[in-house]
KELOKOL-262293 format. One line per 4 residues: number of its first residue (from 1); their letters; for each residue z, x, y of C-alpha. Coordinates in Angstrom, 3 decimals, always signed. Layout:
<rs>
NUM	a	Z,X,Y | ...
</rs>
This chain:
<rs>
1	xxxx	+0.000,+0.000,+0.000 | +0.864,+3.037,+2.426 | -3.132,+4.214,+2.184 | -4.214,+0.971,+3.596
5	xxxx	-1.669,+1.109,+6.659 | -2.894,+4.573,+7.008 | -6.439,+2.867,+7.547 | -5.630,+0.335,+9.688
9	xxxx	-3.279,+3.091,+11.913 | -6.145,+5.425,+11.703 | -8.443,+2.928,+12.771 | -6.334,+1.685,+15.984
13	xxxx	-5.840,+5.079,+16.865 | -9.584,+6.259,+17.078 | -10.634,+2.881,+18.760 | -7.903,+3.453,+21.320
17	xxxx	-9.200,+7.024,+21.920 | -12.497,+6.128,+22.669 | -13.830,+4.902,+26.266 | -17.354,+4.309,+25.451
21	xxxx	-18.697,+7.539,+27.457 | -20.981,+8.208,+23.914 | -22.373,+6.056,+20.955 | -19.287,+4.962,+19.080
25	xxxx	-20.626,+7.016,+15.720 | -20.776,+10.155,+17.757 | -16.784,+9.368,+18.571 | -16.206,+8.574,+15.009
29	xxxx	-17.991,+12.237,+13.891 | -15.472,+14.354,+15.985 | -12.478,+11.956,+15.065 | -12.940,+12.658,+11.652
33	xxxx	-13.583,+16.259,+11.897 | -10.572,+16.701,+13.871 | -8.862,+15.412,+10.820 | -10.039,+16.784,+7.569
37	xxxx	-7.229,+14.613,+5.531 | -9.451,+11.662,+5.178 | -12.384,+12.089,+2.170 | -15.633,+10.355,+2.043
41	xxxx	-13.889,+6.962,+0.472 | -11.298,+6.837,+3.338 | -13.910,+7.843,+5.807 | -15.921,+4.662,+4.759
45	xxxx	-13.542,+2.452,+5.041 | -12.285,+3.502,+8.505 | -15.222,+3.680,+9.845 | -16.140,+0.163,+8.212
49	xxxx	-12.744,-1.620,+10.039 | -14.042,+0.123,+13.544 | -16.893,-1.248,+13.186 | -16.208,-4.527,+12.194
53	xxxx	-13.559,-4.698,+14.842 | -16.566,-3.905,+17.442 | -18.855,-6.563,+16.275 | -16.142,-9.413,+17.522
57	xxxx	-16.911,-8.580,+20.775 | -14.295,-10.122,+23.047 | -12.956,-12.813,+20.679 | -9.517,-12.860,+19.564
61	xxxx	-7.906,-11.696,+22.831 | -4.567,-13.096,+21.601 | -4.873,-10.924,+18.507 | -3.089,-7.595,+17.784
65	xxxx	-5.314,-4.656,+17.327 | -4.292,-4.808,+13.223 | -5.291,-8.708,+13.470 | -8.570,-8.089,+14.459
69	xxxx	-9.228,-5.511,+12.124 | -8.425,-7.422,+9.543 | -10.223,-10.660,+11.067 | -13.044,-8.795,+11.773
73	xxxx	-13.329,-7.266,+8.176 | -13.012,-11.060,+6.500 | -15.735,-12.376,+9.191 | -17.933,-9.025,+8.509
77	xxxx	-18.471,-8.775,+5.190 | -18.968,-11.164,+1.563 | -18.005,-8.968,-0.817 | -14.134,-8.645,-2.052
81	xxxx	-12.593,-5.645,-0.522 | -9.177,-3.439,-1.665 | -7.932,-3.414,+1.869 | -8.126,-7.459,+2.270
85	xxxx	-7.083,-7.442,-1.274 | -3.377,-5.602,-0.124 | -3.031,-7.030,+3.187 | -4.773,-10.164,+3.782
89	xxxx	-5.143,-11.377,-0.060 | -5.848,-15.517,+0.853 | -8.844,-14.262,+3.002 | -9.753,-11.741,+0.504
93	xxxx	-9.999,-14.469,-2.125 | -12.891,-16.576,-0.382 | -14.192,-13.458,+1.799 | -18.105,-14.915,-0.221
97	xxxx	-17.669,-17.995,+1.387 | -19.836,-19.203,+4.249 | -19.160,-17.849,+7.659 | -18.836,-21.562,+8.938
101	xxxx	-15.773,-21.931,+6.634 | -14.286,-18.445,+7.351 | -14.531,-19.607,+11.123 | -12.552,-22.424,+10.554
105	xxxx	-9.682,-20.606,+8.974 | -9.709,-19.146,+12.156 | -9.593,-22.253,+14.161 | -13.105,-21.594,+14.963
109	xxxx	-11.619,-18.629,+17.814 | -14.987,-16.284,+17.636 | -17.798,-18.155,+19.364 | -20.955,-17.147,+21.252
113	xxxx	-19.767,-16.384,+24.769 | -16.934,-14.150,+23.690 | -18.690,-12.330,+21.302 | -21.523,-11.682,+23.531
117	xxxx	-20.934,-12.280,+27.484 | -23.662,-11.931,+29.002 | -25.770,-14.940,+27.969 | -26.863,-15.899,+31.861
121	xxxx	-28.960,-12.884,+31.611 | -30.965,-13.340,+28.557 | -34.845,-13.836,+28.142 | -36.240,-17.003,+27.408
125	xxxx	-36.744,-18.203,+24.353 | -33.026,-17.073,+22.913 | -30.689,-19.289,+20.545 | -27.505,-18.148,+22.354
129	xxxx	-25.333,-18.685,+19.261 | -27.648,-17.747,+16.467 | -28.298,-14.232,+18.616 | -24.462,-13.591,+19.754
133	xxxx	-23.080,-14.753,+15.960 | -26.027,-12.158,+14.554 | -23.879,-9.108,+15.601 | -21.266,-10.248,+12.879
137	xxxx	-23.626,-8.076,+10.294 | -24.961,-5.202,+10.375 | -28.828,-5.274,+10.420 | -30.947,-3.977,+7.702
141	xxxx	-32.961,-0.830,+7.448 | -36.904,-1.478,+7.862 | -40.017,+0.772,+6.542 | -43.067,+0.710,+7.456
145	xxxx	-45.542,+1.929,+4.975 | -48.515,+4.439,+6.170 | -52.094,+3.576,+5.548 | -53.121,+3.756,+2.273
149	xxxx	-49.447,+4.523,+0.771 | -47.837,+1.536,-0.110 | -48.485,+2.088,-4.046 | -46.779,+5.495,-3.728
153	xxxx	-43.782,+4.264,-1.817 | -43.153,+1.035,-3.998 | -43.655,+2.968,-6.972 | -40.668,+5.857,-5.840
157	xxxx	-38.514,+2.737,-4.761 | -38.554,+1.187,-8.580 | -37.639,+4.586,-9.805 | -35.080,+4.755,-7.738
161	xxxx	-33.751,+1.200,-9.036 | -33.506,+0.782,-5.630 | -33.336,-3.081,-4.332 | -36.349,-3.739,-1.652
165	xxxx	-38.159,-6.300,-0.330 | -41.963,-6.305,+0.676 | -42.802,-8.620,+3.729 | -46.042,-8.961,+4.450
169	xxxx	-48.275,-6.096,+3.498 | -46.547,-2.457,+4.676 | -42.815,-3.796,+5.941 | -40.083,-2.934,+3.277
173	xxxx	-36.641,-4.565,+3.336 | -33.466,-1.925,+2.277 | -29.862,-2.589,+2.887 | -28.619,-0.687,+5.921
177	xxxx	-26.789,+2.096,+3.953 | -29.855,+3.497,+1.440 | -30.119,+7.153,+1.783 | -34.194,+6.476,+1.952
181	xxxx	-34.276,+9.824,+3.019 | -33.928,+11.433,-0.723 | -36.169,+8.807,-2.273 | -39.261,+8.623,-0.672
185	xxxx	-40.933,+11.003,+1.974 | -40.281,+10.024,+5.262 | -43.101,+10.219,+7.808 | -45.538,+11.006,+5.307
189	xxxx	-45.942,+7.556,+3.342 | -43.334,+5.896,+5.644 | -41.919,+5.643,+8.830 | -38.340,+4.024,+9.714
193	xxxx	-39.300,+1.453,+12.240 | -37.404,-2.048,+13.033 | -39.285,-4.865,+11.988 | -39.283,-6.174,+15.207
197	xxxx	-40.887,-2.612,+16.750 | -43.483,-3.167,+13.777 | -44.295,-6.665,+15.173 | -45.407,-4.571,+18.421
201	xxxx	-48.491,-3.186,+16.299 | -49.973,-6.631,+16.517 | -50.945,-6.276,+19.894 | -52.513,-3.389,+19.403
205	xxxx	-54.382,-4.703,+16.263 | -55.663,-7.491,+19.010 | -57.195,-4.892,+21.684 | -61.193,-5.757,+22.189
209	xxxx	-63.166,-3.788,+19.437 | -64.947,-2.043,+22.982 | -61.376,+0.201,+23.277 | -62.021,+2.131,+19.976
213	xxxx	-65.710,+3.835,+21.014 | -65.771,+6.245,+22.366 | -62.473,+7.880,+20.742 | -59.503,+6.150,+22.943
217	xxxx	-57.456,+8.518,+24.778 | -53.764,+7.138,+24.585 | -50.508,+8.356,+26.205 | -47.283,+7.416,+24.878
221	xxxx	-45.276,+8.140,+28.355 | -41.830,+7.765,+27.013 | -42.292,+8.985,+23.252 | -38.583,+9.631,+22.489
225	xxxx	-39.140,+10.308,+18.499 | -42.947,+9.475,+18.396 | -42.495,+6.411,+16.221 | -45.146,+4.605,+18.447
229	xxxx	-47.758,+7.014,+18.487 | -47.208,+7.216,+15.198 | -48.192,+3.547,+14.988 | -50.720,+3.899,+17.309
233	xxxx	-52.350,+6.300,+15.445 | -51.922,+4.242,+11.910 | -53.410,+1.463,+13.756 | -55.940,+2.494,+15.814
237	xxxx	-57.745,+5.289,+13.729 | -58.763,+8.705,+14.978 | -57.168,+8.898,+18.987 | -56.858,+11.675,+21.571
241	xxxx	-52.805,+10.996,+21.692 | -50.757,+12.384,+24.305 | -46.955,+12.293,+24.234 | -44.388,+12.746,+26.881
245	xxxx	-40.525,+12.291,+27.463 | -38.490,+13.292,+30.153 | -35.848,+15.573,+27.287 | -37.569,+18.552,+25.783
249	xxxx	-34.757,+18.266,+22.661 | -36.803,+15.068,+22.032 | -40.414,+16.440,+21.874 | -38.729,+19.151,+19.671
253	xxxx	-37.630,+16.675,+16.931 | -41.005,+14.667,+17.954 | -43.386,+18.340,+16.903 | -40.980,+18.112,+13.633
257	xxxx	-41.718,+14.352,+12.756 | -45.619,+14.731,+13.389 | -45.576,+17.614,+11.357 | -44.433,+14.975,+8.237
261	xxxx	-46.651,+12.546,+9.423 | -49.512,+14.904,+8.972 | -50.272,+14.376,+13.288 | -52.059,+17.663,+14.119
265	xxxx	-53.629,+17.276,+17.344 | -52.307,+16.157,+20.349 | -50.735,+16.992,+23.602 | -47.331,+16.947,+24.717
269	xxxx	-45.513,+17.641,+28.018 | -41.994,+16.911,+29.091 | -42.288,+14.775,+32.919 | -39.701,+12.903,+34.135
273	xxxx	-41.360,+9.561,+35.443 | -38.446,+8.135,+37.190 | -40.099,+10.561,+40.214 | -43.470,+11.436,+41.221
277	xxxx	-45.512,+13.315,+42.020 | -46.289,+14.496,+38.510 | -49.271,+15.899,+36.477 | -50.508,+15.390,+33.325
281	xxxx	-53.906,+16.764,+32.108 | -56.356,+14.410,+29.966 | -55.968,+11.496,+32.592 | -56.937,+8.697,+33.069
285	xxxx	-55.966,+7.059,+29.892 | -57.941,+4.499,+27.953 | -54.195,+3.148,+26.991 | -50.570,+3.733,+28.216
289	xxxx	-47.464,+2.835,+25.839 | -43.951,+2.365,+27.781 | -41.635,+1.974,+25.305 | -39.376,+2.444,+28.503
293	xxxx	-35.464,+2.799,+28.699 | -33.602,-0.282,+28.541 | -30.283,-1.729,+28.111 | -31.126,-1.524,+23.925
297	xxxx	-29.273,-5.204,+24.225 | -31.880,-6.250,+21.463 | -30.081,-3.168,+19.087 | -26.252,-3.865,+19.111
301	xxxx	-26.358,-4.893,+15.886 | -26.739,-1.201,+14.910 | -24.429,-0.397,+17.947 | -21.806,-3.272,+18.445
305	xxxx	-19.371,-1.155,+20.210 | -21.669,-2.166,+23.462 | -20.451,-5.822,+23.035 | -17.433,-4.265,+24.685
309	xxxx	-18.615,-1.397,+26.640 | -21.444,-2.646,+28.313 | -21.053,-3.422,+32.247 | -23.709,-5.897,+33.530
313	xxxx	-24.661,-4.556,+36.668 | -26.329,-1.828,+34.575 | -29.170,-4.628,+33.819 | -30.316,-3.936,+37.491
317	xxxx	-30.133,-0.084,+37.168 | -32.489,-0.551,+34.059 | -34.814,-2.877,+35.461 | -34.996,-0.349,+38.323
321	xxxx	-35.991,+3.139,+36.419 | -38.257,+0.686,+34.615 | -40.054,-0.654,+37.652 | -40.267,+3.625,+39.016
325	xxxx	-41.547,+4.636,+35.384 | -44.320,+2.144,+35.062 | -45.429,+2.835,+38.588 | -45.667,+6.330,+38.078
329	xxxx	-47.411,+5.753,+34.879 | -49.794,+3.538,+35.735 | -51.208,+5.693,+37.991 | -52.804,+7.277,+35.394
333	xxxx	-54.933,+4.170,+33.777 | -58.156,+4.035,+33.577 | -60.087,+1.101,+35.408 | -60.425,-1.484,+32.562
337	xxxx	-57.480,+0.141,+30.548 | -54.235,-1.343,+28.798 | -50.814,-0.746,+29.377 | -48.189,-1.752,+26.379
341	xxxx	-45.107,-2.614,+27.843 | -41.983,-2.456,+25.484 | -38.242,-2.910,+25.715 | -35.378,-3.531,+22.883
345	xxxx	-33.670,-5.547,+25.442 | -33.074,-9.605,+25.547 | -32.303,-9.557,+29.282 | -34.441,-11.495,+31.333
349	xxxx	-34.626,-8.627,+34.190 | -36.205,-5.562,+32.035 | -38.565,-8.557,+30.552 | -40.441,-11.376,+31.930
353	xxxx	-38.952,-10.379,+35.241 | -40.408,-6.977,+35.304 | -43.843,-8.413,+33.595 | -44.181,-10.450,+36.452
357	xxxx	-43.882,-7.748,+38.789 | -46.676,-5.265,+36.648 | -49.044,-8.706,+37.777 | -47.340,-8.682,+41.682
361	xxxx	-46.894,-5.379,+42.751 | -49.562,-3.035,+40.368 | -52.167,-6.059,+39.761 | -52.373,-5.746,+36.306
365	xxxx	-53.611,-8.859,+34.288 | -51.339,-9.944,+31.640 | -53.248,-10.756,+28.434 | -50.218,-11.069,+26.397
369	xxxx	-46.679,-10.667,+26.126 | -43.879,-11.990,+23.700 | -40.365,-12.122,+22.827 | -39.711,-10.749,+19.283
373	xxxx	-37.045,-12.472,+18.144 | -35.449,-10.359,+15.171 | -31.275,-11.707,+14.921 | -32.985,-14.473,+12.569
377	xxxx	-34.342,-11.819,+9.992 | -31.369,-9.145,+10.643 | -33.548,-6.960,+12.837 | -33.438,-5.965,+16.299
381	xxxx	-35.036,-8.281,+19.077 | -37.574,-6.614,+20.963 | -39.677,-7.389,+24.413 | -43.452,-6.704,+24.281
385	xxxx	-46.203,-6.988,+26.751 | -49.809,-5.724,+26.943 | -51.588,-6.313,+30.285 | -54.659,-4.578,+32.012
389	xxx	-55.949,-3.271,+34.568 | -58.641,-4.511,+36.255 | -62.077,-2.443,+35.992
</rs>
């Protein structure tokens, strides 16, 4: 009984250390580091209670710290757990019972608007309760199969005995915690990409038949780890890719992954687009990606610690550098050219408010954009818009 107090005191303690100034799993890595005492087992199920207690968001104000640990374990998770088992054992007993009825031996306390506040500021389009209620589970870890691969990569999954899904023709389904990493070859016949960020492909699948000849130059202005290109790439055949980000770190790890993916040629510079004047060789562009910095609001299922951390006057500081980076960016389309806008965010400001200003302020003609609504599928909800500009 003592090693499950020593969880739950563990637990409090790191959570009470940490003030949000880094992703919670960076915290978590140094807390437990600090302390060698705890082995992989404990470290699991620490780390599990933190983040369970995270994913309640505000609720349960009138709750101790151990309360909501243990409330936020029962809500969390179906599947009978030693901890509950000790401590909690009525909850434990019917923890695979439907989250309605787990609610209501709580008196119903966790609802939408304390688990996530800031539902005046979402997109269109949004069930408030289905989307705030989502971040009681963790989201599940999405593939998507290269071209001409899939037979490779379902074949190493069955060896595995690995359980999977395939939706539609190259998305795979894992649970969140499959070490894909030693089963299949990442990058090569795969790529790790939110089904929601997959979606985003579509648009690109759409583009007039015209944008492929001659070969398309594309620049993907805020490439972070290159997933997009990647896509882009997959997608739209044999492209003269360009790839920026404003950390060279990123570009480093970026060289790595398109070394896997087998990505050869391209160009990459770091610029910081959030101030101008800049240059970039191989301009104009036939099409810009923006997969631009955002709030990642659509992603705290993976990172629920921003339920409490997250201050909402940052929405405007977002929707700002986003406004500066597609400005600076667009300078650099060609007449007639298209410019993918793209945010993991489900606040109304970095989305159709922003959209509307790419028509207002840099007259570019919206052809398309959409809200990808993942928190029904446990995936991330994304923001996606291609427009053009005029020739």
């Amino acid at each position: 009984m003592s090693r499950y107090y020593s969880y739950i005191n563990s637990a409090r303690e790191i959570i009470a250390a940490y003030s949000g100034a880094e992703p919670f799993a960076s915290h978590l890595k140094k807390q437990f580091a600090a302390n060698k005492k705890f082995g992989s087992k404990d470290r699991k199920q620490i780390a599990q209670l933190c983040y369970s207690y995270f994913r309640l968001g505000k609720s349960l104000q009138q709750f101790t710290v151990e309360e909501k640990l243990l409330a936020g374990l029962f809500l969390c998770h179906r599947s009978s757990n030693d901890l509950l088992q000790h401590l909690k054992p009525e909850w434990n007993d019917v923890i695979e019972t439907a989250f309605e009825k787990k609610l209501q031996l709580l008196n119903n306390e966790v609802h939408a608007a304390a688990v996530f506040p800031f539902t005046d500021a979402l997109s269109a389009g949004i069930d408030v309760e289905a989307f705030a209620l989502s971040h009681l589970q963790q989201p599940d870890l999405f593939l998507r199969i290269r071209p001409r691969r899939k037979e490779t990569v379902v074949h190493q999954l069955k060896a595995a005995d690995v359980p999977f899904q395939l939706q539609g023709d190259d998305t795979v389904v894992l649970p969140n915690t499959t070490k894909i990493e030693e089963l299949i070859m990442l990058n090569k016949d795969a790529v790790v990409q939110d089904y929601s960020s997959q979606r985003v492909g579509v648009l690109l699948k759409n583009l007039p038949p015209q944008t492929f000849h001659p070969k398309p130059s594309v620049w993907d202005c805020c490439a972070a780890s290159g997933g997009k290109s990647i896509m882009a790439k997959d997608i739209l055949g044999d492209i003269d890719l360009t790839v920026s980000d404003v950390r060279e770190s990123i570009l480093l790890n970026l060289k790595k992954r398109f070394a896997e993916a087998g990505i050869k040629h391209y160009n990459s510079k770091v610029i910081d687009l959030s101030h101008s004047p800049f240059t970039i060789h191989y301009s104009p562009f036939d099409l810009i990606i923006a997969d631009v910095p955002c709030s990642g609001s659509g992603t705290w299922g993976r990172t629920p610690e921003q339920l409490s951390f997250f201050k909402q006057e940052s929405i405007e500081t977002y929707s700002a550098l986003q406004k500066k980076i597609c400005f600076n960016a667009s300078t650099k389309l060609k007449p007639g050219g298209y410019f993918l806008y793209i945010t993991c965010s489900v606040f109304k400001k970095e989305n159709e408010e922003n959209v509307q200003w790419l028509q207002d302020e840099l007259k570019l003609n919206l052809l398309k954009q959409e809200l990808l609504i993942g928190y029904t599928q446990k995936a991330d909800t994304m923001f996606a818009a291609l427009l053009q500009k005029p020739a």
